[in-house]
N, C-alpha and C positions, 0 to 999 in steps of 0.2 A: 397313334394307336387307334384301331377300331374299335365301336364303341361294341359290346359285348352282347350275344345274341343267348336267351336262355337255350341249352341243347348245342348249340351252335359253336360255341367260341373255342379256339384253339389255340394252345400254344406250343412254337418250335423251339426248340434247341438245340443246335446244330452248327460247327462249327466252319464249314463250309460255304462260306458267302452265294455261291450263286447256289448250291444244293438248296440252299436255306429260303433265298427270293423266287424259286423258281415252284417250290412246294409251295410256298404261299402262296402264288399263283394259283398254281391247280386247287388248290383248297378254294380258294377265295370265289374262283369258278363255279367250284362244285356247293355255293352256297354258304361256307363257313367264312365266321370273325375271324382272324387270324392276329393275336396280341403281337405288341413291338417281338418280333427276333431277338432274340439271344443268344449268346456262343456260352456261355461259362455259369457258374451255381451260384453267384452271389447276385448275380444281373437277372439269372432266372425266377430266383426265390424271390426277388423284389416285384416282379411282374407278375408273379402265383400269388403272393400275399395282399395287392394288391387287386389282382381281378379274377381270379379264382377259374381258370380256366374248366371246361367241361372235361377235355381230356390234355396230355401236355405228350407230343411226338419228344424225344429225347436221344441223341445220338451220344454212343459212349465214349466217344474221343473228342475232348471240348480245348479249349483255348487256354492254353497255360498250362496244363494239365490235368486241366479239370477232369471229373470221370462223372460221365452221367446215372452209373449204377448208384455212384453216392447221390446224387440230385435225385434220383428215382425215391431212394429213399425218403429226404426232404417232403418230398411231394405226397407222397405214401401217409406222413405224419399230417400232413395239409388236407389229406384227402381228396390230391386229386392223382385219376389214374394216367398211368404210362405207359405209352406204345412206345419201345425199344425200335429206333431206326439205324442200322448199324450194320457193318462186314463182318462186324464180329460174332459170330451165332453161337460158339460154344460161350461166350462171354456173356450174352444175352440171355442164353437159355440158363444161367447161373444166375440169374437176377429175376428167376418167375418167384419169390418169394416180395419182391417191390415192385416188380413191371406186372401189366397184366396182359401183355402180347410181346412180339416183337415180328418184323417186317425187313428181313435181310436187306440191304444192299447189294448188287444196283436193283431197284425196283421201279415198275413202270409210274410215271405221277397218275393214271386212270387207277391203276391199282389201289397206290394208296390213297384215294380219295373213297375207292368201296373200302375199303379197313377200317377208312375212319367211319364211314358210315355206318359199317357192321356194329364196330364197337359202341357206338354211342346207342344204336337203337338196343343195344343188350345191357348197355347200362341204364338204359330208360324203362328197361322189363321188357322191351320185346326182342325178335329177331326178325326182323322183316325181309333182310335179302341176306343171299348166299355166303358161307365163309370165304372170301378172296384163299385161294388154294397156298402161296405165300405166307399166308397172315398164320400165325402159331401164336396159341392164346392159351395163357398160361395156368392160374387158379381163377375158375370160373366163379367162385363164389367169394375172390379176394375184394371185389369191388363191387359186390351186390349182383356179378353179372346173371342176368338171365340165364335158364339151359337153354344149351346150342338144343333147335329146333331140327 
């Protein structure tokens, strides 16, 4: 596990082994901690309770059957926010009351590397670069966000 950058630190959940190591990559690139991976809610919550991620990507189809809408949840009461990464978009967009985005699948990794950017500098109070056109952001004031600029 990376050791945890303030602003910075990210956590995946994602059930797809190389989707999973492959966004860590691009993240890691693009500058952010990236916490141990996890596929499922009990493995997630342990790693959220533990280092308190800045924001947690969450995909809705986990490992056993987990569901990430309920972990969205989990995290929502922890107070940390959730970007929906997912094929599912009517599913996703049924969870803007826990998530506070989501980012269809398949999506470029440049892409969501600006998502995550957007999102953290709006949760930091500002909007410093552009909405990634992909990214659909759900209640803007669920999670302190900034108004879009």
């Amino acid at each position: 596990m990376n050791t945890p950058r303030p602003g910075k630190t990210l956590m995946i959940v994602e059930d797809d082994v190389l989707v999973a190591t492959t966004l860590k990559s691009e993240l890691e690139d693009g500058g952010y901690s990236v916490l141990t991976l996890t596929d499922c809610i009990a493995e997630a919550l342990e790693v959220a309770k533990e280092s308190q991620p800045d924001l947690a990507l969450v995909n809705i189809h986990l490992v056993g059957g987990d569901d990430g809408i309920e972990l969205a949840q989990h995290l929502k009461a922890l107070n940390i926010p959730v970007l929906l990464i997912s094929g599912q978009v009517s599913r996703a967009r049924s969870a803007s009351t826990v998530a506070i985005a989501s980012l269809p699948k398949p999506y470029d990794a440049a892409d969501m590397v600006l998502a995550v950017t957007y999102l953290i500098a709006r949760l930091r109070g500002g909007a410093t670069t552009p909405r990634p056109s992909a990214l659909e952001v759900f209640d803007e004031d669920g999670f302190g966000l900034a108004p879009a600029a």
